[in-house]
C-alpha positions, -999 to +999 in steps of 0.1 A: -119+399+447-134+368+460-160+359+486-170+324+504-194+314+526-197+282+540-226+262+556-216+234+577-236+205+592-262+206+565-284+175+571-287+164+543-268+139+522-237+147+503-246+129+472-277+146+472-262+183+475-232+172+447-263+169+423-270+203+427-239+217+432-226+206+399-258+221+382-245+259+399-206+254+394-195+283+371-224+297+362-240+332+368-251+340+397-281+355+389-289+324+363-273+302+395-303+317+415-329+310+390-323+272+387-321+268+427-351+290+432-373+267+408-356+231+416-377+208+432-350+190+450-351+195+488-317+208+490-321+235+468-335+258+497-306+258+519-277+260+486-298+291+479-293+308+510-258+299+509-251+320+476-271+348+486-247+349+517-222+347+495-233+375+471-237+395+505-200+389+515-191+399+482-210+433+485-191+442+519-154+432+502-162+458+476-183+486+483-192+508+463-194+481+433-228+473+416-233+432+417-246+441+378-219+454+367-192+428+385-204+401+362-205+375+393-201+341+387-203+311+406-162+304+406-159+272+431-188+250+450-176+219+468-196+198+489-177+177+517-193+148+542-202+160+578-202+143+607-227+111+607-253+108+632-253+069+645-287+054+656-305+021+657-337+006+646-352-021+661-344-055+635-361-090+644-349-113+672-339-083+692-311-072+668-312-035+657-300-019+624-279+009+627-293+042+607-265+067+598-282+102+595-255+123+570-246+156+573-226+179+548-205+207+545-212+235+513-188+256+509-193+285+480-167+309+465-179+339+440-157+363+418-165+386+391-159+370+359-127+387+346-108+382+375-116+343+377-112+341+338-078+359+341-067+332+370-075+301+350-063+314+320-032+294+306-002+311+310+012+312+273+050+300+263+076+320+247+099+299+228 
């Protein structure tokens, strides 16, 4: 069974997080855990908390189910633009530039790795 947790209004950019989203998408979680833990991009602290929530959410779906022995892997992470924050900057001649401040929303699905295997499987033909 699957678990997602979702952090919205992350301020950070969404290009930014998609760089290390794709780095975690179907991975282990454990190994997921690893590369976030020791990235040096600054969004790596916030994606980290994210799947340890939703490791945590997985845990209360199954009790009584070791996270070991599930085989958890990192089945879907998508990253979608938040709202944008407007502002201005002074420019010469009494102009101003306008500064958009990006936000994000992560939003991370786990599942042991037979079920997810099983789902994407091809159905095969008879003939």
């Amino acid at each position: 069974m699957e678990a997602v947790a979702k952090l919205k209004n992350n301020p950070t950019s969404t290009r930014k997080m998609r760089l290390l989203a794709d780095l975690i998408r179907g991975l282990d979680v454990e190994k997921a855990l690893n590369i976030l833990k020791f990235h040096p991009k600054h969004p790596s602290v916030p994606l980290e908390k994210l799947l340890v929530s939703a490791i945590a959410n997985w845990k209360v779906k199954n009790e009584g189910t070791r996270v070991e022995d599930a085989n958890l892997i990192v089945k879907t992470v998508y990253v979608d633009g938040g709202r944008i924050l407007k502002r201005m900057r002074p420019a010469p001649q009494g102009r101003g530039y306008r500064v958009r401040k990006r936000s994000n929303h992560v939003t991370i699905v786990v599942d042991s790795r037979s079920v997810a295997v099983a789902e994407t499987a091809p159905a095969a033909e008879t003939k």
